[in-house]
N, CA, C and O atoms as a GROMACS GRO file, in nm:
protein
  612
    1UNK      N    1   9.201   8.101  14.177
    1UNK     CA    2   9.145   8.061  14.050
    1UNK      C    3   9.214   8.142  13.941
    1UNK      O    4   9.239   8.263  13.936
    2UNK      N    5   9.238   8.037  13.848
    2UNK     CA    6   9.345   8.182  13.745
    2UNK      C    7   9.244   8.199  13.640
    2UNK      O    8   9.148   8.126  13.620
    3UNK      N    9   9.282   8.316  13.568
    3UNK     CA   10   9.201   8.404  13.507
    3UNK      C   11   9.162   8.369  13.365
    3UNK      O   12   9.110   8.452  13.291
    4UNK      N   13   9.191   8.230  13.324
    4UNK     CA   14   9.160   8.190  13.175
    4UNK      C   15   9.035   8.066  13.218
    4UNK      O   16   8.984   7.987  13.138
    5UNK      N   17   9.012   8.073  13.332
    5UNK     CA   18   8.883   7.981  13.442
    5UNK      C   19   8.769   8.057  13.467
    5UNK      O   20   8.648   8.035  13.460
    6UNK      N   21   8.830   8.142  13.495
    6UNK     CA   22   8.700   8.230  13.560
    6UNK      C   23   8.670   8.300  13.452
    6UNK      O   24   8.550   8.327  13.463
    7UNK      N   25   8.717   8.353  13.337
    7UNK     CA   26   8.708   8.385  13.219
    7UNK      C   27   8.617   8.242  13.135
    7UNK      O   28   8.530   8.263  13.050
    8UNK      N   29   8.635   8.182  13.155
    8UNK     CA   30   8.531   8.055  13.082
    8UNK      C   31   8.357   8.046  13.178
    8UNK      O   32   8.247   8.014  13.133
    9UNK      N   33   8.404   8.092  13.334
    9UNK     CA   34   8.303   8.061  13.434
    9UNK      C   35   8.179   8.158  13.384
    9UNK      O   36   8.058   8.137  13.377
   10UNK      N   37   8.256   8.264  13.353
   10UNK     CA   38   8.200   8.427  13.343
   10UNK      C   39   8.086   8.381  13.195
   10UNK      O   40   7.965   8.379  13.219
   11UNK      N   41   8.137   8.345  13.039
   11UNK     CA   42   8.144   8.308  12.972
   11UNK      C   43   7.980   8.215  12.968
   11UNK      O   44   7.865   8.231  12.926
   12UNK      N   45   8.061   8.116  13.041
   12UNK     CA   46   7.952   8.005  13.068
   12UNK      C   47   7.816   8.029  13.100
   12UNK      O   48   7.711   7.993  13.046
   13UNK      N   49   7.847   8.115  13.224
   13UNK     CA   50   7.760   8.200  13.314
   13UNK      C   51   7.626   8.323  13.220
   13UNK      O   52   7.506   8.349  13.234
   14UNK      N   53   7.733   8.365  13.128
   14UNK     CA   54   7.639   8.455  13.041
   14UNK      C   55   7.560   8.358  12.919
   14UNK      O   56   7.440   8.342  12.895
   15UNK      N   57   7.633   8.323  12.879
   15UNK     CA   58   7.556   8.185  12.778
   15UNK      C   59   7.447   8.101  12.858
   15UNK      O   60   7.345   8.086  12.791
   16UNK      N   61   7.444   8.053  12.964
   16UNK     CA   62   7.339   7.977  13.004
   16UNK      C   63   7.245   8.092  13.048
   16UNK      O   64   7.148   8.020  13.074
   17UNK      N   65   7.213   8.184  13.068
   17UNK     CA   66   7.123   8.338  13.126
   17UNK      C   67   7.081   8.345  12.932
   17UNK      O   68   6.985   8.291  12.877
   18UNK      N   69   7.170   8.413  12.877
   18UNK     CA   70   7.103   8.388  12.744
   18UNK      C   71   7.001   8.274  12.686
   18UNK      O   72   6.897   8.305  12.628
   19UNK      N   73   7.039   8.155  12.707
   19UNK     CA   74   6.982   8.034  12.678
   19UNK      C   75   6.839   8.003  12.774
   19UNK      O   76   6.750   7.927  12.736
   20UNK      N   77   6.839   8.067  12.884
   20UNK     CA   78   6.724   8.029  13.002
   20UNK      C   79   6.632   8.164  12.974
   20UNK      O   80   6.519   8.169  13.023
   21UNK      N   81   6.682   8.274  12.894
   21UNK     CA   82   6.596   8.368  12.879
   21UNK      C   83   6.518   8.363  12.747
   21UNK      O   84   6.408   8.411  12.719
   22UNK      N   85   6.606   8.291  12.670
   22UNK     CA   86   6.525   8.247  12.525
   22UNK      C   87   6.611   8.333  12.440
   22UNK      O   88   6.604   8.289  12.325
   23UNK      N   89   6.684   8.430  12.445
   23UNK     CA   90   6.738   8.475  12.335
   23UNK      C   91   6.826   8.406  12.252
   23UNK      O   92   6.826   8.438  12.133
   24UNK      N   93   6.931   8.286  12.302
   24UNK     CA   94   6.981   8.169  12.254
   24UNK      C   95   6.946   8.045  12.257
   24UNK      O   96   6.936   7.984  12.363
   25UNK      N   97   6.917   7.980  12.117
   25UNK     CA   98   6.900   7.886  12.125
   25UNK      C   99   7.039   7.763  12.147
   25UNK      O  100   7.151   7.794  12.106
   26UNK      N  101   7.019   7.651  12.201
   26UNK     CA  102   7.139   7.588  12.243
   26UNK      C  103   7.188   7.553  12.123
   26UNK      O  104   7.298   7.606  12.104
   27UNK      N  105   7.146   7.477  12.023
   27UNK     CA  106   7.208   7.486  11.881
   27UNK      C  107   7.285   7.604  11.833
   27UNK      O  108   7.400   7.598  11.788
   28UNK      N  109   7.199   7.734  11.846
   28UNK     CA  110   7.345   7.823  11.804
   28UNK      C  111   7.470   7.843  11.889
   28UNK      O  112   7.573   7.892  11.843
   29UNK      N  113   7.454   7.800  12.026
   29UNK     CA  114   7.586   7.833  12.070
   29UNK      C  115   7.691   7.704  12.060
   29UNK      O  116   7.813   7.719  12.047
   30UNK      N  117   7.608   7.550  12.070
   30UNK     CA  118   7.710   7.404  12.085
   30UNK      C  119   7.697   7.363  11.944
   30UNK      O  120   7.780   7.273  11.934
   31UNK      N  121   7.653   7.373  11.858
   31UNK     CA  122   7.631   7.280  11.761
   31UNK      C  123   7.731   7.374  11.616
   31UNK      O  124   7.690   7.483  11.578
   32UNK      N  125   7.781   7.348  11.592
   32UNK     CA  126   7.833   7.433  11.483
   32UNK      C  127   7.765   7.416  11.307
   32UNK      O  128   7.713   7.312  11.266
   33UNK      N  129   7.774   7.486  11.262
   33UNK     CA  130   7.715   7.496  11.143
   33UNK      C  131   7.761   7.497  11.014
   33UNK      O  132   7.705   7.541  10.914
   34UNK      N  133   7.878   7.440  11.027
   34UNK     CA  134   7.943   7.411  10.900
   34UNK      C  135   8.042   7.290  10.882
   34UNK      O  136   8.100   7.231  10.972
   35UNK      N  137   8.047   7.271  10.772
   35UNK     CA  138   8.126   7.094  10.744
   35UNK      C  139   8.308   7.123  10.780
   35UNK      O  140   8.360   7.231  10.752
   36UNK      N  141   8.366   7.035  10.829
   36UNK     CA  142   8.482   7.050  10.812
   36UNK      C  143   8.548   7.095  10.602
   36UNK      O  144   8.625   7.177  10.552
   37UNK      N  145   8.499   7.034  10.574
   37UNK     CA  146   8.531   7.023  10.456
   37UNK      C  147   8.544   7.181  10.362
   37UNK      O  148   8.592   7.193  10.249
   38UNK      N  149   8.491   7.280  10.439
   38UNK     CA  150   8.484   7.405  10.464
   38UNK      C  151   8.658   7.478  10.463
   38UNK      O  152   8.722   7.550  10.387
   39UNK      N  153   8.678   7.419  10.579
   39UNK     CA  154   8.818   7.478  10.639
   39UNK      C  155   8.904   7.367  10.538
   39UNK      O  156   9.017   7.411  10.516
   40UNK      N  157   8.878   7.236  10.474
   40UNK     CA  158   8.983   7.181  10.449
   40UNK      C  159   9.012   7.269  10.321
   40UNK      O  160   9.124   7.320  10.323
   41UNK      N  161   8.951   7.291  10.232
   41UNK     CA  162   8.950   7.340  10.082
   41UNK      C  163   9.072   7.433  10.073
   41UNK      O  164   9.116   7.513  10.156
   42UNK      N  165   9.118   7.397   9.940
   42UNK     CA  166   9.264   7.472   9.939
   42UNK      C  167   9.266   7.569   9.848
   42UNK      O  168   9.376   7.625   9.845
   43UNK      N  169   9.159   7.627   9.742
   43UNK     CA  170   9.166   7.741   9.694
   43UNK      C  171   9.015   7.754   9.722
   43UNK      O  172   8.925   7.671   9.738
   44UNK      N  173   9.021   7.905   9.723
   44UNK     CA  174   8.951   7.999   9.723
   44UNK      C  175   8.779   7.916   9.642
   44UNK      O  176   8.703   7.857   9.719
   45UNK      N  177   8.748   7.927   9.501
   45UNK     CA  178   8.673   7.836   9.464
   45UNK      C  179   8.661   7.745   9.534
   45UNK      O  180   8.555   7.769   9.592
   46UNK      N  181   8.713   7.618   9.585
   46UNK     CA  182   8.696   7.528   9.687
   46UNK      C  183   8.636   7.528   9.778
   46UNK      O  184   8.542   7.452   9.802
   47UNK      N  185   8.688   7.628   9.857
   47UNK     CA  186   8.572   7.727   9.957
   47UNK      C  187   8.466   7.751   9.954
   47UNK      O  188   8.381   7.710  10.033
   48UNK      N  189   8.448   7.824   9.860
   48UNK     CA  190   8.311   7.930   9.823
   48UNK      C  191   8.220   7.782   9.786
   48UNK      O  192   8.104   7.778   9.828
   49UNK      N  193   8.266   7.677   9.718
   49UNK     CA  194   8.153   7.591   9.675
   49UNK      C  195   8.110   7.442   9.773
   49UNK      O  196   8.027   7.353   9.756
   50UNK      N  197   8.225   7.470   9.893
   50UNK     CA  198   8.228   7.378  10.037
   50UNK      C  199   8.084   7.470  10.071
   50UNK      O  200   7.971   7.423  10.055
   51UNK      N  201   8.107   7.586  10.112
   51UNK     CA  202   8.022   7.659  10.182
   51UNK      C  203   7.866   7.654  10.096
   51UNK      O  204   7.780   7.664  10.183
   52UNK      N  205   7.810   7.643   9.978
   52UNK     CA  206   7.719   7.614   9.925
   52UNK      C  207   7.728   7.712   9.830
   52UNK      O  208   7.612   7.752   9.832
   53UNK      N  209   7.790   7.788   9.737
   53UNK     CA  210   7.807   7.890   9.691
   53UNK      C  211   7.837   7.840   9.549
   53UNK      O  212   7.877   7.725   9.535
   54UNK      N  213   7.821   7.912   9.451
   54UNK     CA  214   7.897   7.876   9.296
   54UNK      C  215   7.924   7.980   9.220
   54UNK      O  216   7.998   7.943   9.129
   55UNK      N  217   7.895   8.107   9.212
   55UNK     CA  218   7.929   8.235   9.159
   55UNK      C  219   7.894   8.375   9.318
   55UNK      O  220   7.829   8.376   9.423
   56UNK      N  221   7.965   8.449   9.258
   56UNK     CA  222   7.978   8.575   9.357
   56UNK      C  223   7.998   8.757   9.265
   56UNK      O  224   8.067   8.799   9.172
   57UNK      N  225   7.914   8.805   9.339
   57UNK     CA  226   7.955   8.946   9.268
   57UNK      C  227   8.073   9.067   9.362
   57UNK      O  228   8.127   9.056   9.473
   58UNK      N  229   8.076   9.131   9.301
   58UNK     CA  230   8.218   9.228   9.388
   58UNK      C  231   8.092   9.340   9.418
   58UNK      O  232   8.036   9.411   9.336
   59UNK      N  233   8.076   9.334   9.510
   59UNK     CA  234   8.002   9.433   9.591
   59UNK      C  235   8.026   9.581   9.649
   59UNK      O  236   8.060   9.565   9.766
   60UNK      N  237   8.025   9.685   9.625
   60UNK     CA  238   8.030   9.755   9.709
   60UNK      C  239   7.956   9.836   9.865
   60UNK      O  240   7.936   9.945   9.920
   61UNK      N  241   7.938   9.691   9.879
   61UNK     CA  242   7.833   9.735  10.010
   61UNK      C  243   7.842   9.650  10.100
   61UNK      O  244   7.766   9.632  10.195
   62UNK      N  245   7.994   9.565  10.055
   62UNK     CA  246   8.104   9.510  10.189
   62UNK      C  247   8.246   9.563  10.156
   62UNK      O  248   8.308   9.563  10.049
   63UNK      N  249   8.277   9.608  10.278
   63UNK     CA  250   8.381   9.668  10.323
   63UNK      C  251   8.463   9.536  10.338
   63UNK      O  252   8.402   9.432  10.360
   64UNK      N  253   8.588   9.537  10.327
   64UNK     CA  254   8.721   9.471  10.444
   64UNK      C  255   8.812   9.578  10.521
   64UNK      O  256   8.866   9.676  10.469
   65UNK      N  257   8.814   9.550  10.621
   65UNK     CA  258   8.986   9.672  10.627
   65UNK      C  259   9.040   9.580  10.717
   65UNK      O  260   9.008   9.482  10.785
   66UNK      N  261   9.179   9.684  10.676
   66UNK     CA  262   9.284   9.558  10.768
   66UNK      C  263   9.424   9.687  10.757
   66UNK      O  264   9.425   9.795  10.699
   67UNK      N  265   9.522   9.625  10.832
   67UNK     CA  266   9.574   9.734  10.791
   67UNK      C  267   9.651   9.725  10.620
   67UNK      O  268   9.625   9.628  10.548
   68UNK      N  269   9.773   9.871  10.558
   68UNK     CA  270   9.775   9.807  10.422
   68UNK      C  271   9.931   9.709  10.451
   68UNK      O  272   9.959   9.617  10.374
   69UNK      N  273  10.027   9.745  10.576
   69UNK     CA  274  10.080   9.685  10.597
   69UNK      C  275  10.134   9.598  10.717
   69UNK      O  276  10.200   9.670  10.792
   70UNK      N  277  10.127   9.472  10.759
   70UNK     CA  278  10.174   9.380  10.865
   70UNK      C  279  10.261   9.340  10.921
   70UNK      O  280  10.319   9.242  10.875
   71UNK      N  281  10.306   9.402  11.047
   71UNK     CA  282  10.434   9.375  11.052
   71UNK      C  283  10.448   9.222  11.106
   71UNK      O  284  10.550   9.155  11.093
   72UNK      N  285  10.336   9.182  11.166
   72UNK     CA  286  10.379   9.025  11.211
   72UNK      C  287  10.235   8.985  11.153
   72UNK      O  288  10.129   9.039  11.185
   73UNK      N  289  10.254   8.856  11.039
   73UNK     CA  290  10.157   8.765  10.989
   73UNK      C  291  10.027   8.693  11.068
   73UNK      O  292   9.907   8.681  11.043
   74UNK      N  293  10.127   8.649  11.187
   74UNK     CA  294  10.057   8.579  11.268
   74UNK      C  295   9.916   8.629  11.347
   74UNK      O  296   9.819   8.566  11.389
   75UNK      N  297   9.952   8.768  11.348
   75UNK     CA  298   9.826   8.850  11.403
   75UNK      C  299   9.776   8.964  11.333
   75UNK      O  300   9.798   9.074  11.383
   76UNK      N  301   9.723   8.957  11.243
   76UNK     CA  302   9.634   9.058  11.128
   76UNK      C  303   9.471   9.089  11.177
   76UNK      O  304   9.380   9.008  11.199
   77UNK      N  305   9.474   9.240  11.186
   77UNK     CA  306   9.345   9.246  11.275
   77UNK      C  307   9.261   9.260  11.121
   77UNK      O  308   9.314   9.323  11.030
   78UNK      N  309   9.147   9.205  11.106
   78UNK     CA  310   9.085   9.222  11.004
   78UNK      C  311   8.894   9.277  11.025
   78UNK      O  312   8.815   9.194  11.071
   79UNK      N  313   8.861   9.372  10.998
   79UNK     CA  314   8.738   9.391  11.040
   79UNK      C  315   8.639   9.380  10.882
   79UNK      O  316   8.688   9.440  10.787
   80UNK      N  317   8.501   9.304  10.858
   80UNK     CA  318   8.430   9.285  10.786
   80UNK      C  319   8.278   9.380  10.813
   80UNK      O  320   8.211   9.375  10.916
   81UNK      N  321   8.249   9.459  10.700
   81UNK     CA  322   8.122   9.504  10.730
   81UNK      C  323   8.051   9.487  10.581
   81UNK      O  324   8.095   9.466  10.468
   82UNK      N  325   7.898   9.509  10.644
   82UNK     CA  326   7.796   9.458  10.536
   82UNK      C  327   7.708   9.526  10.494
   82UNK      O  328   7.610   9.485  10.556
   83UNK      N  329   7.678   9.599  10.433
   83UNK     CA  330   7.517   9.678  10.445
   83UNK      C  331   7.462   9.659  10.347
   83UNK      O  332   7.415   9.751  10.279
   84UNK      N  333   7.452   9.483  10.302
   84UNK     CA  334   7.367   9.431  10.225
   84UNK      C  335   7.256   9.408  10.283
   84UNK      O  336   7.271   9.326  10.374
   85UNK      N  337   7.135   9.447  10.269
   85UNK     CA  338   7.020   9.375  10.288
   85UNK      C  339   7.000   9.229  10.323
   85UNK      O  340   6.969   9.156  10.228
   86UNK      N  341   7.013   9.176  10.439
   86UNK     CA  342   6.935   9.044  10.496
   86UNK      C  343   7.062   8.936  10.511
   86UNK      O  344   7.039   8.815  10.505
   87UNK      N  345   7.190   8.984  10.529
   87UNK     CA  346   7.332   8.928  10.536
   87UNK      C  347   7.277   8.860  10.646
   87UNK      O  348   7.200   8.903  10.732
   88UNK      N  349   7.346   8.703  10.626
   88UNK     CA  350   7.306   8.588  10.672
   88UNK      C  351   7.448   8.520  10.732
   88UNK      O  352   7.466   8.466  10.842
   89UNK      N  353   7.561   8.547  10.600
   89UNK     CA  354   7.732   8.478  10.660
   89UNK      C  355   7.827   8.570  10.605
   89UNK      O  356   7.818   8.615  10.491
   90UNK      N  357   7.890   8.589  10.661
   90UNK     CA  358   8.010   8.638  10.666
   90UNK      C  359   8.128   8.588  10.657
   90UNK      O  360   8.169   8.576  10.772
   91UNK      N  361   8.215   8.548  10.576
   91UNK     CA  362   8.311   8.464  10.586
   91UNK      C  363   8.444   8.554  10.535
   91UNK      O  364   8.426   8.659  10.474
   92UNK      N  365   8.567   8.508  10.562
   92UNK     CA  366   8.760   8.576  10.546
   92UNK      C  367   8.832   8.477  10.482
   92UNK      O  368   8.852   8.376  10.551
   93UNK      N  369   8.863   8.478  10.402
   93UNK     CA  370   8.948   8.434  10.341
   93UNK      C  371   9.033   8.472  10.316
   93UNK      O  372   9.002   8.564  10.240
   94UNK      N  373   9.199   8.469  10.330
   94UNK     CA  374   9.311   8.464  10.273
   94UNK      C  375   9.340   8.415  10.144
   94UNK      O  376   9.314   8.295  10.142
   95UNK      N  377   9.382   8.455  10.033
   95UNK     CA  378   9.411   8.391   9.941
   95UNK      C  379   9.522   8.288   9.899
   95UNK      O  380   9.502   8.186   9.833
   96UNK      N  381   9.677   8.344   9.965
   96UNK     CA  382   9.785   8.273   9.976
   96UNK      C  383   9.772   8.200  10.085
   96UNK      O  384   9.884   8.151  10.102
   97UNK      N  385   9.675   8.150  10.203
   97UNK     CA  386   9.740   8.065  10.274
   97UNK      C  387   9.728   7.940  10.242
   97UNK      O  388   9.672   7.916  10.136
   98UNK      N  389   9.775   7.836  10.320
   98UNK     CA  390   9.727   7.685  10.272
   98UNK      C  391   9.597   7.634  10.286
   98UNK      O  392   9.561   7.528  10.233
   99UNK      N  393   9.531   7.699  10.349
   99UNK     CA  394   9.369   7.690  10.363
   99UNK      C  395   9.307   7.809  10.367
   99UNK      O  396   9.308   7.857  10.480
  100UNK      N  397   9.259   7.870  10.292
  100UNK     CA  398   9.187   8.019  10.245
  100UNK      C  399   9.151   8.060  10.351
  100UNK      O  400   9.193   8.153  10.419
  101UNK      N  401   9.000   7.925  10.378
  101UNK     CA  402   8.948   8.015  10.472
  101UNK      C  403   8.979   7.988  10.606
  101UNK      O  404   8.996   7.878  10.656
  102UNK      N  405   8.988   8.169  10.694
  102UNK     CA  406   8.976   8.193  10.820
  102UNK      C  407   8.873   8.195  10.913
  102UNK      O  408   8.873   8.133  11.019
  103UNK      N  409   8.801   8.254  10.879
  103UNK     CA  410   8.701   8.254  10.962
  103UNK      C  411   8.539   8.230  10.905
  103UNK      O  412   8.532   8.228  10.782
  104UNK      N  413   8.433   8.214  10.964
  104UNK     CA  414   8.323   8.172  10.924
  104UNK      C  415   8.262   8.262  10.993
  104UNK      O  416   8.344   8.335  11.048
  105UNK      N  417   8.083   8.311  11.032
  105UNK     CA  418   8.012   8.428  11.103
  105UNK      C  419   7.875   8.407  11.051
  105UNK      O  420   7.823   8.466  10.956
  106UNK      N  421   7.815   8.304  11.136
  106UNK     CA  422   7.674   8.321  11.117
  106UNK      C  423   7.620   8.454  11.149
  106UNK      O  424   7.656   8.499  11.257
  107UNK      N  425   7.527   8.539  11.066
  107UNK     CA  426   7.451   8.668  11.140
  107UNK      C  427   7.347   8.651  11.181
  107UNK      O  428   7.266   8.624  11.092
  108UNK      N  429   7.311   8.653  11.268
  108UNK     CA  430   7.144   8.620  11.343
  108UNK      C  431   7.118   8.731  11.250
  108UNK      O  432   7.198   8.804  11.191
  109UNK      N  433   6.925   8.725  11.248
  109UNK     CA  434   6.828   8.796  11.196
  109UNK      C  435   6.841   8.929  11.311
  109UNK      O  436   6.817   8.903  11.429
  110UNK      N  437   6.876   9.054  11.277
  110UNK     CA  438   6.825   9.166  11.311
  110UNK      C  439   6.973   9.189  11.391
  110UNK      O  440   6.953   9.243  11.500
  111UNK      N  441   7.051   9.174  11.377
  111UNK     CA  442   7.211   9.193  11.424
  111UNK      C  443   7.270   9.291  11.340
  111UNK      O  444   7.220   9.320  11.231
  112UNK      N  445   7.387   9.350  11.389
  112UNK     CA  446   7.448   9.463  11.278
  112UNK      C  447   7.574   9.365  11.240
  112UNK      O  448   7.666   9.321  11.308
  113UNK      N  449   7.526   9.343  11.051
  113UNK     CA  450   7.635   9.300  11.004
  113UNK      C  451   7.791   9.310  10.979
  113UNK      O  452   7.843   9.304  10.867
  114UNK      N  453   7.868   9.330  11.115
  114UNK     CA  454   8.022   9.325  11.117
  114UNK      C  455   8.088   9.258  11.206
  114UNK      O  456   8.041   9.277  11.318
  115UNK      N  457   8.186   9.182  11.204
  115UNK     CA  458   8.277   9.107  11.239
  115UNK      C  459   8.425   9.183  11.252
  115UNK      O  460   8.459   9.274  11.176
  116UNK      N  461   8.490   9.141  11.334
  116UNK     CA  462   8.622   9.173  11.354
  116UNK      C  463   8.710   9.100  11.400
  116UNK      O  464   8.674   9.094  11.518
  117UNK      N  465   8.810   9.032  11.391
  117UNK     CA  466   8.887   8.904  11.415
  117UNK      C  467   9.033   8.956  11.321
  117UNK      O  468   9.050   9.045  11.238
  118UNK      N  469   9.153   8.817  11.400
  118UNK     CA  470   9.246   8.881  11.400
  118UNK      C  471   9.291   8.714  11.312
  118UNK      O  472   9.256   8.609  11.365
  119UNK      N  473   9.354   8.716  11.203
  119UNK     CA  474   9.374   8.606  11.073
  119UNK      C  475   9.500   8.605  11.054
  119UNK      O  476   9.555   8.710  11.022
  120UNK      N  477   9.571   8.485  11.070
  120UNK     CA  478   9.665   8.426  11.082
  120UNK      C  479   9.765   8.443  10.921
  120UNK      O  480   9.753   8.344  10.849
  121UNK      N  481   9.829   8.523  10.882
  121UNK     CA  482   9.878   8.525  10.704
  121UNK      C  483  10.018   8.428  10.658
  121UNK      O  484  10.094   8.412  10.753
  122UNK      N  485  10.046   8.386  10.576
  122UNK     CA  486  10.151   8.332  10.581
  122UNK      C  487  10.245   8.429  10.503
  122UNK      O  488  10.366   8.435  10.526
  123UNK      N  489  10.170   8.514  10.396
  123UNK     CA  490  10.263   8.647  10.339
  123UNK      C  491  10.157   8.714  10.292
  123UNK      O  492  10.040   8.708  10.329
  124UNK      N  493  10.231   8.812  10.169
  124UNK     CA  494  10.144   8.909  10.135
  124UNK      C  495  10.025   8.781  10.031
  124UNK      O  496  10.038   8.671   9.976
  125UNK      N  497   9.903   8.896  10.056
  125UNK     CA  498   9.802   8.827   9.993
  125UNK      C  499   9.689   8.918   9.958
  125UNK      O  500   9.733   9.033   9.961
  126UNK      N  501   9.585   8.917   9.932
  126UNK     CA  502   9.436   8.958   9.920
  126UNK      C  503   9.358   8.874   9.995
  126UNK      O  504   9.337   8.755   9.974
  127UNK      N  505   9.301   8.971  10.119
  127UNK     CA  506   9.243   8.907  10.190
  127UNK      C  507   9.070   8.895  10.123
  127UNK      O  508   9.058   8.986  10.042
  128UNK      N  509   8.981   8.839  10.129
  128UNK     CA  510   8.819   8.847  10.086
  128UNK      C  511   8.727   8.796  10.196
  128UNK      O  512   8.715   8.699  10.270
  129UNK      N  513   8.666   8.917  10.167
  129UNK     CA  514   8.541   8.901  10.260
  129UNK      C  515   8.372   8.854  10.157
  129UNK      O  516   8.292   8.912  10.083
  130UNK      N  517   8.392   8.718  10.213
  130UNK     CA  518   8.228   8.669  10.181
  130UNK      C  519   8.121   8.706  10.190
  130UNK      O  520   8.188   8.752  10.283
  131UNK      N  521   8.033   8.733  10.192
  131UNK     CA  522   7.871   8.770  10.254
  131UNK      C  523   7.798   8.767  10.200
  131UNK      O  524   7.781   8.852  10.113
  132UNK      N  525   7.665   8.611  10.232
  132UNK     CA  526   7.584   8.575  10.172
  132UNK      C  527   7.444   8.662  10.234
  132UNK      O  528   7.423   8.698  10.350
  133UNK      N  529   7.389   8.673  10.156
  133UNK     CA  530   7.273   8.776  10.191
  133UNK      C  531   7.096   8.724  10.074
  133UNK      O  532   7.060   8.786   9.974
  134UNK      N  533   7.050   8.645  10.112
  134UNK     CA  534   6.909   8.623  10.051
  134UNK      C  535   6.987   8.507   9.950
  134UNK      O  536   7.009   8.544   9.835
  135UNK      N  537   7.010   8.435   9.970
  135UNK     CA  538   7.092   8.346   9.890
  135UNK      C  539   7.215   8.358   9.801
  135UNK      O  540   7.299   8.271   9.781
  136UNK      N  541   7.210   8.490   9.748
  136UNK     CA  542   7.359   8.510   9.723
  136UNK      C  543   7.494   8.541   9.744
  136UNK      O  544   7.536   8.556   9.858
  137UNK      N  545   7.558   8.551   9.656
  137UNK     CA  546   7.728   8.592   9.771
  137UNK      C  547   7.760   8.686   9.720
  137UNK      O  548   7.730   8.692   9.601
  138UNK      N  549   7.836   8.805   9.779
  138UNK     CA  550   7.876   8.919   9.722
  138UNK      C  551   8.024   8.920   9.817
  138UNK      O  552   8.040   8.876   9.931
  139UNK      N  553   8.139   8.996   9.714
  139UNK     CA  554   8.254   8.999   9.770
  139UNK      C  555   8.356   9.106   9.776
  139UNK      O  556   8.339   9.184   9.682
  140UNK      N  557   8.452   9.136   9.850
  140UNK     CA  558   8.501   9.257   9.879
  140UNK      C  559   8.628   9.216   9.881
  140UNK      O  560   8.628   9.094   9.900
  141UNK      N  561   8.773   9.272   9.867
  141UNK     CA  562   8.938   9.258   9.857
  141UNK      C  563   9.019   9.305   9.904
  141UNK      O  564   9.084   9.359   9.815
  142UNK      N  565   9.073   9.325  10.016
  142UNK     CA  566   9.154   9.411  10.015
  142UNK      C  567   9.364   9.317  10.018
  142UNK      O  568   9.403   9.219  10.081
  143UNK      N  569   9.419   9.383   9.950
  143UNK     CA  570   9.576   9.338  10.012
  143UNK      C  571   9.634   9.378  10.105
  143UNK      O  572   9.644   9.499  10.125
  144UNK      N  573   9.696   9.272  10.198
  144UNK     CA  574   9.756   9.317  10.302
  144UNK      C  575   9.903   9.252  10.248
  144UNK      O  576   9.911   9.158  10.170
  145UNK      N  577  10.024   9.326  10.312
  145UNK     CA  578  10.156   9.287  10.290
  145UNK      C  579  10.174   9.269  10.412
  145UNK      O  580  10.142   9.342  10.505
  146UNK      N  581  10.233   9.154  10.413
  146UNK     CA  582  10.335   9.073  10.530
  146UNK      C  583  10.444   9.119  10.544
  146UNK      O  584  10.514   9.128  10.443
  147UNK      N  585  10.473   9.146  10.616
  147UNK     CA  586  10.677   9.209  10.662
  147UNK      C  587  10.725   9.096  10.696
  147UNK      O  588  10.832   9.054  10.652
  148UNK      N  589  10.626   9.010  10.806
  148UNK     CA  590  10.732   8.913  10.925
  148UNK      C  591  10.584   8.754  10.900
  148UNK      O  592  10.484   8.733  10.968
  149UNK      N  593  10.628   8.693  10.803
  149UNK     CA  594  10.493   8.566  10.808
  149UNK      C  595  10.447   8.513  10.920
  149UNK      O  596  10.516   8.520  11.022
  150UNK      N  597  10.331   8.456  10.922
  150UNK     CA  598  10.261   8.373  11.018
  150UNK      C  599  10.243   8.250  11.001
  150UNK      O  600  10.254   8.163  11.087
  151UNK      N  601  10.220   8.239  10.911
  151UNK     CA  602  10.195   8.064  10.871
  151UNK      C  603  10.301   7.969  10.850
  151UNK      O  604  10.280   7.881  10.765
  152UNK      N  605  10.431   7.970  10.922
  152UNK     CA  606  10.541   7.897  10.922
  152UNK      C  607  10.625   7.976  10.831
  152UNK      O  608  10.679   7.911  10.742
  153UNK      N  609  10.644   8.088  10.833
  153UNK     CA  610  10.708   8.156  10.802
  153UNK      C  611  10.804   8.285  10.877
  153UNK      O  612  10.878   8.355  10.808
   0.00000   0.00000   0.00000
């Protein structure tokens, strides 16, 4: 059995034990929670108002880090943290790519708000971290420089 199988079996295996114990509901793990129309949006604004959003403040009580420079685009480790009160989503955006956003992050109720994922760049940019918290959005910046692009570059 090769190991990207039994890696899904394993996977599977823990998700249905979650789901039969009640801590997951099957909607949060099969059903996804956001519109395509999300990922299609091509600036930044676009985004933020796909996702249900229309103004945002610069927060200091979300972090981004990443590193300050990349040597390959294609794999940018990016970690998001929150210590807003009652953070609900988490979202990455790229600014220069052809579709902002990277990633999306529902937060369950009573979870520690951070994410870590690795975002695809096409060059240098300002990456932003989203995080809606009690209905609003608050936002964080950091730039990363590209050496070697990812996005067809």
């Amino acid at each position: 059995m090769n190991q990207n199988r039994r890696d899904a079996l394993r996977i599977g295996s823990i998700l249905g034990l979650a789901i039969t114990a009640g801590l997951l509901k099957p909607s949060d793990v099969f059903a996804a929670d956001w519109q395509a129309s999300v990922f299609d949006a091509k600036t930044l604004d676009a985004a933020l108002k796909a996702m249900g959003g229309d103004t945002f403040a610069i927060s200091k009580d979300v972090a981004v880090t990443g590193p300050d420079i990349a040597e390959n685009g294609a794999v940018v480790p990016v970690t998001v943290t929150s210590s807003v009160p009652n953070t609900e989503m988490i979202a990455i955006l790229v600014e220069k790519n052809p579709n902002p956003l990277s990633a999306s992050f529902k937060i369950p109720a009573g979870t520690e708000p951070s994410v870590s994922t690795r975002v695809k760049m096409g060059s240098t940019s300002n990456v932003h971290a989203l995080v809606k918290a009690d209905g609003k959005w608050y936002v964080a910046s950091k730039e990363i420089k590209v050496t070697l692009g990812g996005c067809g570059g």
